[in-house]
Structures are given as structure tokens and as C-alpha cells.
N, C-alpha and C positions, 0 to 999 in steps of 0.2 A: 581521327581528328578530335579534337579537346574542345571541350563543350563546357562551357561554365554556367551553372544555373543562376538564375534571374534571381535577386531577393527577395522578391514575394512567394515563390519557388520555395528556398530555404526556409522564410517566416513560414507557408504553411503546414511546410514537413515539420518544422518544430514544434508548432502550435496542436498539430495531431498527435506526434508523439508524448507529450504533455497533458494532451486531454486521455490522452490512452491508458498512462500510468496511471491520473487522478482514478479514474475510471475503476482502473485492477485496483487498486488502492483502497476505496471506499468499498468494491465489492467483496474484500480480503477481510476489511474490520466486521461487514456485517455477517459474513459467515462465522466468524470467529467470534462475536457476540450471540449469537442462536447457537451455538457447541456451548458455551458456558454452563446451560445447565448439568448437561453431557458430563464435561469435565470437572463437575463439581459431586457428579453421582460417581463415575466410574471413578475418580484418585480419590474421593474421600477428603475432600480438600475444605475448608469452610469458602463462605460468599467471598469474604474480604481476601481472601488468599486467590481465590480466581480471578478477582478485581485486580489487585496485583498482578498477576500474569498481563491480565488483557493491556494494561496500564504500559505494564514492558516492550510487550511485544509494537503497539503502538508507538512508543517510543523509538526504540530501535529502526521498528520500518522509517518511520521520520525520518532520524539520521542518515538513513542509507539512502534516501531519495536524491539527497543533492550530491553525495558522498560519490554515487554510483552513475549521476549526470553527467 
């Protein structure tokens, strides 16, 4: 039998899945700012060059968030 979910149903599947991704999201950038020093000993890289990465990769995730919703 076919069963259609209620809209509050749907609102709060969405609303989890959204807190979910913020969630990996923020826990993504702050990994990837505590490696910075990391990545600035091991490539030899200067600050401003790391900053840049961090800058990109920030960026990019951005784009892909809605890109990939």
C-alpha cells in the first residue's frame, strides 16, 4: 500500500539533514585549520600560502553545498 508522509514528517527529515551537513561542515573546517601548521612544516609552504589553501578549499566546500543538495 502507498503511504505518503505528512509534512512535518518531510520538514523534519530536511531540517536534520541540514543540521547534519552544517555539522560535518564546521567539523571539516576545524580539522583542517589545526593541520595548517602541519601542512605548513611538512610542504614548506609560507603562512599566506596555507591561508590560501584553507581560503580554497572553504570556498569550493561552499559551492558544493547547494550544488550537491
Amino acid at each position: 500500500m502507498l503511504t505518503i508522509a505528512s509534512p512535518a514528517k518531510k520538514r523534519n527529515a530536511m531540517l536534520l539533514a541540514l543540521l547534519i551537513g552544517a555539522f560535518t561542515m564546521l567539523l571539516t573546517e576545524t580539522f583542517f585549520n589545526n593541520a595548517l601548521p602541519t601542512i605548513i612544516s611538512q610542504y614548506g609552504v609560507s603562512q599566506s600560502t596555507a591561508q590560501w589553501v584553507s581560503t580554497g578549499y572553504q570556498l569550493v566546500a561552499g559551492l558544493m553545498i547547494p550544488l550537491s543538495a
